[in-house]
VEXLUMDREN-871911 format. One record per residue (C-alpha): residue number from 1; x, y, z. Coordinates in pm, whole numbers, plus 50000, padded with zeros to 5 digits. Example, Ala and Ser with C-alpha at 12.3 -4.5 7.8 and 13.67 -1.06 7.14 Angstrom:
i	x	y	z
1	51230	49550	50780
2	51367	49894	50714
This chain:
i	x	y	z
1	80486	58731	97994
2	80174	58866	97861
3	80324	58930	97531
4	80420	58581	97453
5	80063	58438	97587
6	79943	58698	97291
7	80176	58576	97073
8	80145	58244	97129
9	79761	58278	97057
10	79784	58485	96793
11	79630	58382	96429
12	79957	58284	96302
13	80089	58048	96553
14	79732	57916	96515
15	79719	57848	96163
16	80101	57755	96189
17	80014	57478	96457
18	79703	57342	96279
19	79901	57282	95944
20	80206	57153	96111
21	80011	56913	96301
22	79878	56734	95984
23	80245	56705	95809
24	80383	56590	96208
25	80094	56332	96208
26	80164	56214	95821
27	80541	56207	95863
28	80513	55947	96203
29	80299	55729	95967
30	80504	55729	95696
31	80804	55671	95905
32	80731	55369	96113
33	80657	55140	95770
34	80579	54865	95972
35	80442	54660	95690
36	80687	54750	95442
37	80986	54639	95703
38	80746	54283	95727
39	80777	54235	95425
40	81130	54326	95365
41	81184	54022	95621
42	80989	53800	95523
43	81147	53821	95199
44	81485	53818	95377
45	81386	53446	95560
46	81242	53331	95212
47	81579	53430	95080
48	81829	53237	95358
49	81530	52943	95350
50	81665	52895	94947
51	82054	52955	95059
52	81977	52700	95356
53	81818	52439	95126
54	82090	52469	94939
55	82385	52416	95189
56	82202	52121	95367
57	82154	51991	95006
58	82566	52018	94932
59	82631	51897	95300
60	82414	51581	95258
61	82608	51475	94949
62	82964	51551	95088
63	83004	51537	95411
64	82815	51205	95477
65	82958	50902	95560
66	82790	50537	95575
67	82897	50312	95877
68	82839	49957	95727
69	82807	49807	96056
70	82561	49962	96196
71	82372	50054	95894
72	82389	50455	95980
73	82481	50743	95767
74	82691	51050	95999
75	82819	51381	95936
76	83198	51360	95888
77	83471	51605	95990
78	83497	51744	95664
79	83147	51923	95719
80	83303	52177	95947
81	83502	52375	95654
82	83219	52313	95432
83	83003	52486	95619
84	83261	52796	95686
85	83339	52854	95283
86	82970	52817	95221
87	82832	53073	95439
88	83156	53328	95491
89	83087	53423	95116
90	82691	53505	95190
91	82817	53666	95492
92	82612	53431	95683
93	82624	53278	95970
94	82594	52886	95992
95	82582	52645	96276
96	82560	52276	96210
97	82419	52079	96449
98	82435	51665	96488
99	82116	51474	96541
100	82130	51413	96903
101	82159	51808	96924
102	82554	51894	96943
103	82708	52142	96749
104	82973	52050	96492
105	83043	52392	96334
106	83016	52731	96336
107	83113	52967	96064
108	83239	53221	96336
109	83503	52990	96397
110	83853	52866	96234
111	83905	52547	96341
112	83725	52356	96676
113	83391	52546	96781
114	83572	52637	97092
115	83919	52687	97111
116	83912	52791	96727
117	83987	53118	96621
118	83654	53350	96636
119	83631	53522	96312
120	83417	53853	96333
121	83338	54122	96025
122	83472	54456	96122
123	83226	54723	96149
124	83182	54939	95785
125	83376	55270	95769
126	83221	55550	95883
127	83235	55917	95828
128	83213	56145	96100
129	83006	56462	96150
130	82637	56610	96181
131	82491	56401	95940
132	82620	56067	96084
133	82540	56141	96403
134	82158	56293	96273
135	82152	55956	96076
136	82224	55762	96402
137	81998	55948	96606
138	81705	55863	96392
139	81829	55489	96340
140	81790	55540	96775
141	81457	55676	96735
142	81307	55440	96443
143	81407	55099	96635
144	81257	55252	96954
145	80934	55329	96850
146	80680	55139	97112
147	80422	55063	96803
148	80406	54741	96596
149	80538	54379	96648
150	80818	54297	96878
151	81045	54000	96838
152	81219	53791	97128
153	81571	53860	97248
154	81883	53770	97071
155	82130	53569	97386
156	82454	53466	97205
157	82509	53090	97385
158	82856	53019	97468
159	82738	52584	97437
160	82453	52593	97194
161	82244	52296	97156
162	81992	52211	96907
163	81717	52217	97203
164	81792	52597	97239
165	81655	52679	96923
166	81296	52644	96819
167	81394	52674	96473
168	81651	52382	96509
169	81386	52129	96736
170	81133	52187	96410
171	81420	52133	96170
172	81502	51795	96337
173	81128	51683	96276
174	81238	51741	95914
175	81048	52080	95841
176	81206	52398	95817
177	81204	52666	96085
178	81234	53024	96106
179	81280	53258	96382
180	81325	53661	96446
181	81506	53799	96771
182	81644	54110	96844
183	81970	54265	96964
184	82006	54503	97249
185	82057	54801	96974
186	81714	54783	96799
187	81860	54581	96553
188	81731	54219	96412
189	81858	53850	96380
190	81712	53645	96114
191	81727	53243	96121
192	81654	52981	95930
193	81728	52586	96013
194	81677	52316	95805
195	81755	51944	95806
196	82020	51788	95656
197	81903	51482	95525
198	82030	51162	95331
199	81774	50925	95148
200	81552	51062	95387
201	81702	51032	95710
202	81805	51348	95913
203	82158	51394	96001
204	82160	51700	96134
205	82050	52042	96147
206	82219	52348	95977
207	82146	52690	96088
208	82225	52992	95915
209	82189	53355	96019
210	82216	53727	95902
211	82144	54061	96071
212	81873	54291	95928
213	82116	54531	95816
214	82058	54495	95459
215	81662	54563	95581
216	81780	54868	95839
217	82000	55040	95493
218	81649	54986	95292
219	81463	55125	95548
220	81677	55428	95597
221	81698	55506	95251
222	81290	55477	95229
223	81254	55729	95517
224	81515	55936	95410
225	81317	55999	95120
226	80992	56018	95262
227	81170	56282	95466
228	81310	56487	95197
229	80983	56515	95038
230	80857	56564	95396
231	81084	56875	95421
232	80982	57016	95105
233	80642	57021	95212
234	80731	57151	95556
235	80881	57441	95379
236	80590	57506	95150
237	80349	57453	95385
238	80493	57694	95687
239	80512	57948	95394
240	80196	57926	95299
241	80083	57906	95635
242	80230	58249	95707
243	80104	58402	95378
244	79740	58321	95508
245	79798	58419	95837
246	79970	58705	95748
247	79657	58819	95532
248	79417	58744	95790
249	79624	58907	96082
250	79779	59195	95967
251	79472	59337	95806
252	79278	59262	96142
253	79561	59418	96354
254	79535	59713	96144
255	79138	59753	96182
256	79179	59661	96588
257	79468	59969	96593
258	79199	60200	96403
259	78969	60101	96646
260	79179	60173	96940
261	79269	60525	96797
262	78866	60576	96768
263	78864	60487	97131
264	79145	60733	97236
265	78962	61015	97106
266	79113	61020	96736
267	78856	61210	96607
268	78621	61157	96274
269	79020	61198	96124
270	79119	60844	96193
271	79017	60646	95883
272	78900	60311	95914
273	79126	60088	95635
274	78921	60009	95344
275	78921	59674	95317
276	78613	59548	95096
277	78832	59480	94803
278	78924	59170	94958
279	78553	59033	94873
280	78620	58789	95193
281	78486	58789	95563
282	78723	59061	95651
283	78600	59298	95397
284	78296	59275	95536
285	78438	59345	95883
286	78584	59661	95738
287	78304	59776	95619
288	78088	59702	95907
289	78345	59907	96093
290	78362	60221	95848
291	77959	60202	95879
292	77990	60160	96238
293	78217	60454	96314
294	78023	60669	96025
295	77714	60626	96210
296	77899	60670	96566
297	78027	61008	96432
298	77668	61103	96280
299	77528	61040	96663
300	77725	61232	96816
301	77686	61539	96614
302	77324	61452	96637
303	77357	61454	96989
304	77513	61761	96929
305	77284	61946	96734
306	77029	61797	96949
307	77205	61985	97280
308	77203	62320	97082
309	76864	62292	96962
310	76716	62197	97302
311	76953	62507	97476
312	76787	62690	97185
313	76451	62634	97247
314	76447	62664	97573
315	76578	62956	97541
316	76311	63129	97411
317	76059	63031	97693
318	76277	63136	97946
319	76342	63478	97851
320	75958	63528	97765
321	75899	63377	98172
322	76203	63622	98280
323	76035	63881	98104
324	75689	63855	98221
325	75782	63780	98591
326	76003	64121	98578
327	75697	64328	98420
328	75475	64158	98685
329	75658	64249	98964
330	75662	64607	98839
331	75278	64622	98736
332	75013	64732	99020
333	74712	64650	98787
334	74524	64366	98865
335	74415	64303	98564
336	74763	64376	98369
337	74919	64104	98632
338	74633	63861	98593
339	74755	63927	98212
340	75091	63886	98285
341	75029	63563	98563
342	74867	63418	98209
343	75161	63427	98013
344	75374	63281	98297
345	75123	62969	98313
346	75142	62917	97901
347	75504	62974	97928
348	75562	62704	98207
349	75336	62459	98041
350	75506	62517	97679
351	75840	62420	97889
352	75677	62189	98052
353	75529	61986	97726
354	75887	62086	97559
355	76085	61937	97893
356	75818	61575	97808
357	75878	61585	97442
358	76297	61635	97507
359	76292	61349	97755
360	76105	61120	97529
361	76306	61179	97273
362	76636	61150	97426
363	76540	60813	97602
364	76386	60684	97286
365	76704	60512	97146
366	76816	60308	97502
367	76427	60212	97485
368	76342	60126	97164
369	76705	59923	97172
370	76625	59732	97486
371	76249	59607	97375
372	76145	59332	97183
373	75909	59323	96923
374	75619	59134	96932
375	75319	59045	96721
376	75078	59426	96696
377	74729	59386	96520
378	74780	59731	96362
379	74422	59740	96265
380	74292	59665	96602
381	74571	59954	96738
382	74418	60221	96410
383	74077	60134	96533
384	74098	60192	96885
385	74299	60548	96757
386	74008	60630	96562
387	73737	60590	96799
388	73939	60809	97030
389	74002	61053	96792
390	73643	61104	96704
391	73552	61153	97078
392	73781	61430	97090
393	73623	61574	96810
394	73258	61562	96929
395	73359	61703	97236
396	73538	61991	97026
397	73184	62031	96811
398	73048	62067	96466
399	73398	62246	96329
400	73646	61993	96402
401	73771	61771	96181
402	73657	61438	96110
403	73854	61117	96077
404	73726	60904	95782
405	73883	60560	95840
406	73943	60358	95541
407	74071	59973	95663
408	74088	59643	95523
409	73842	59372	95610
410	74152	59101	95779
411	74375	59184	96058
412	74698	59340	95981
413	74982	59178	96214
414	75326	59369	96224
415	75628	59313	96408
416	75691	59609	96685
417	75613	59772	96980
418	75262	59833	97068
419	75291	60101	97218
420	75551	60300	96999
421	75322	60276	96709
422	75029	60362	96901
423	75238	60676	96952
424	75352	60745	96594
425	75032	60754	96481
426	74902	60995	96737
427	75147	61216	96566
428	75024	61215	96264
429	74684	61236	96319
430	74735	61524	96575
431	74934	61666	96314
432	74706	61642	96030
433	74441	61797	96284
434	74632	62077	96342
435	74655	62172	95963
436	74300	62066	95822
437	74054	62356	95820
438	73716	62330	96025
439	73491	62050	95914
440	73742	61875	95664
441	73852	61547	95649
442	74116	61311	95736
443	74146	61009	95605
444	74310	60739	95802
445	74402	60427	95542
446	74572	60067	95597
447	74658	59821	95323
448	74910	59506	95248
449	75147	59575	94977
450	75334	59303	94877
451	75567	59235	95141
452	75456	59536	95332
453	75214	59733	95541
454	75118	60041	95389
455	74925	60294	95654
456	74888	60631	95536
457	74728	60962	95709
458	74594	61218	95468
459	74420	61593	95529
460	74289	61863	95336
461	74519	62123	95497
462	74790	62390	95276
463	74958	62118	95226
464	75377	62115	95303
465	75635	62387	95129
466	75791	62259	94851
467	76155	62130	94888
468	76059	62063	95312
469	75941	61698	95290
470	76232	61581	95456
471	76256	61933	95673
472	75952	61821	95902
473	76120	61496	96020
474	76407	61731	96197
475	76368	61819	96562
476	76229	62185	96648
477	76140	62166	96292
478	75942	62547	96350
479	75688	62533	96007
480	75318	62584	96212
481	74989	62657	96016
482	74813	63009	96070
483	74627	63098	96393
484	74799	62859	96627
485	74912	62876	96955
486	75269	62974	96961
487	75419	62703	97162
488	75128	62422	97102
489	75353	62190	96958
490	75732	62155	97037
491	75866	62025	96717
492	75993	61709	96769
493	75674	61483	96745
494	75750	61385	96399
495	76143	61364	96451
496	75992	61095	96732
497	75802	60962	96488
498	76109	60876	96237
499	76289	60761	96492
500	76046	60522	96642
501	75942	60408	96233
502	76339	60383	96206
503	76404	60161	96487
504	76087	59894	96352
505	76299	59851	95991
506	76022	60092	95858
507	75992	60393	95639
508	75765	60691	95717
509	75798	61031	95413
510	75587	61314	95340
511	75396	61413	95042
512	75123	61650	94908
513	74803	61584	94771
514	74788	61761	94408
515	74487	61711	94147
516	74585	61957	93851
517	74893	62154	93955
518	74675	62222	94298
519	74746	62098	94657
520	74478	61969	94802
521	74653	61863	95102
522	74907	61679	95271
523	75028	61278	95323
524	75197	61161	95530
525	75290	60705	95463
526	75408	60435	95736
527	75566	60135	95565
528	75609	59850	95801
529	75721	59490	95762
530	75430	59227	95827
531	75487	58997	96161
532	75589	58609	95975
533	75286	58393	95903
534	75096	58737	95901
């Protein structure tokens, strides 16, 4: 059951439906041809108005006689075979009625009206088999259809009088009528009456009628064309309807069952189809998938590396902390375990800053991917960074670096997190303290770039080994200048730093400071993108 819902919404029943509907639509228009049967009528009552005309004409010179005595022209007896070998050979159908309203003949009858011999055509030859019974089905359908004009109902009189018809009444006023019934089978009966007349004066009214199967054959043949070319279309158009749907499904069915193999646990060995070729909206879902998966495969053996690096470095405090709680325990000394109790507190506070530095990190993504970026006045953040900095360095006296601030006169507005940046630059400027010698400078700059926000952070330290200026964006990354602490920093502040610039669309490199083959020192450059209307 759940396979044929899938099925039945799947893209190629879709695309199927959508194009069928428009050739189902166009084929009920172009089979009702309501105007086109109108007119094929109207030309048909034209037509039997002419015949009539000219059978009251031939019956008003021929059939008359004059009665002397009372000054009257009448219809005479010969008018009843007239009127049979005039209409039997238009296979009509002609009554002729008297001027007080009787009828005198009708060409469905040999001899008398009633008691005559009724005379009617046999019905046309027919072969049997699919195609006549398709054929009649349709005929069934096409005179059925509830749309467009309807006609009265055909009621075969045994008596007829001239009153019955509406055509007849308006023919004894001397105009011609017209009238169009139907039978119970869908089909049509046309009339026309007109007067027959004699210097003027109407004797009598002749009817004639016909079916509409001359109309119903023109008609069928009309559809049945409309329907072969119909057919042909059909055909085309469900094939091309499954080529397209076929190249829009299958390749998408292909990328969904690469996707589910991902999901099982495949492994980087499942290969996402390569679909950018196409140069359509499914290439481009290929490719977003390949880049997708690439980059899901690249996090994990981040993650990873990430796990080993952390077990790594943990490591290494640990066994020092082992070690110096085993030699304390050992040592009666006071001042050898006052020694050692000082190695246990710098060990537990390097874990303890490596522990806060891990658990930034490792929270950093779900963070940074949850908040929204706002409007930051990154001068405003620099400045309030600077001021602190220099506090610091007071308080640290004359040897310290100094920050030398070098901003632009206007605000610079970015889009990010406050906060984030705030931290990224901390980074660097702890960094660049950490490798400029006593009293040297740092120079903290800020400028608008074209369609960017330049901030750079430069010292007058060794500068960083050639070939590493990617190196010191890694986590644990172990490069530390001369005479620190071991165990001051943990490594991963400008791995943080690259991942924070990352997540804002940014860029952050390193570079060193040369004037004549020298290094003078290292810099480190922020490129953001400006907040709009900035």
């Amino acid at each position: 059951m759940v396979l044929s819902r899938l099925r039945l919404r799947s893209l190629t029943v879709r695309v199927l439906a959508v194009n069928m509907v428009a050739v189902v639509m166009l084929a009920m228009g172009l089979l009702y041809l309501d105007r086109y049967k109108q007119n094929l009528i109207d030309a048909q009552i034209s037509s039997l108005a002419t015949q009539a005309g000219i059978f009251a004409a031939a019956l008003g010179e021929a059939a008359v006689t004059s009665n002397v005595t009372v000054g009257q022209d009448t219809l005479t007896a010969f008018a009843r075979p007239m009127v049979r070998r005039l209409a039997v050979p238009a296979r009509l159908r002609a009554r002729l009625f008297a001027a007080n309203g009787d009828l005198i003949a009708d060409s469905q009858y040999i001899g008398m009206v009633r008691g005559g011999v009724e005379v009617a055509p046999l019905p046309p030859l027919r072969d049997g088999g699919f195609l006549t019974a398709l054929l009649d089905a349709y005929d069934w359908v096409a005179n059925h259809i509830p749309i467009g004009q309807t006609y009265p109902r055909y009621v075969e009189i045994p008596t007829p009088r001239a009153n019955q018809f509406p055509e007849a009444q308006k023919a004894l006023s001397g105009e011609t009528g017209t009238s169009v019934r139907s039978l119970s089978h869908g089909a049509l009966v046309l009339s026309v009456a007109v007067p027959v007349q004699r210097y003027k004066q109407v004797l009598g009214v002749l009817m004639i009628s016909t079916g509409s199967g001359e109309i119903d054959d023109a008609l069928r043949d009309v559809r049945i064309e409309i329907l072969t070319v119909l057919g042909a279309m059909l055909v085309v158009i469900v094939a091309l309807s499954l080529w397209l749907a076929q190249t829009i499904a299958r390749p998408v069915r292909r990328l969904a069952a690469a996707a589910q193999e991902v999901r099982a646990g495949g492994g980087p060995s499942v290969e996402i189809p390569d679909l950018r070729g196409r140069g359509d909206e499914i290439g481009e879902l290929s490719a977003a998938l390949r880049d997708m998966t690439a980059a899901l495969w690249a996090r994990m053996d981040a993650i990873e590396g990430f796990a080993a690096d952390v077990a790594h470095e943990i490591k290494n405090p640990l066994t020092s902390l082992r070690s110096a709680v085993e030699t304390a325990s050992r040592v009666e000394d006071p001042v050898k375990q006052r020694r050692m109790m000082m190695i246990i507190l710098d060990d537990v506070q390097r874990l303890d800053r490596l522990i806060s530095d891990i658990s930034d990190a490792s929270r950093l993504d779900a963070e940074l991917s949850r908040a929204q970026l706002g409007r930051v006045d990154l001068k405003g953040l620099l400045q309030t960074l600077i001021e602190v900095e220099q506090t610091a360095a007071d308080a640290r006296g004359s040897s310290a670096p100094q920050l030398v601030p070098d901003l632009p006169d206007g605000p610079l507005l970015v889009r990010g997190i406050e906060d984030r940046l705030a931290q990224v630059f901390r980074n660097l400027i702890s960094n660049a303290v950490s490798f400029s010698p006593p009293g040297g400078r740092i120079v903290l700059s800020a400028r608008r770039e074209r369609d960017a926000v330049v901030i750079a952070v430069e010292d007058e330290g060794p500068g960083l080994p050639e070939g590493k200026f990617e190196a010191v964006f890694d986590r644990f990354y172990t490069e530390r200048p001369a005479g620190e602490k071991f165990g001051t920093h943990s490594g991963l502040g400008l791995a943080i730093s690259r991942q924070i610039v990352d997540a804002h669309r940014g860029n952050i490199r390193a570079e060193n400071i040369t004037r004549d083959g020298r290094v003078l020192g290292a810099r480190f450059i922020v490129t953001l993108r400006p907040a709009a209307n900035a």
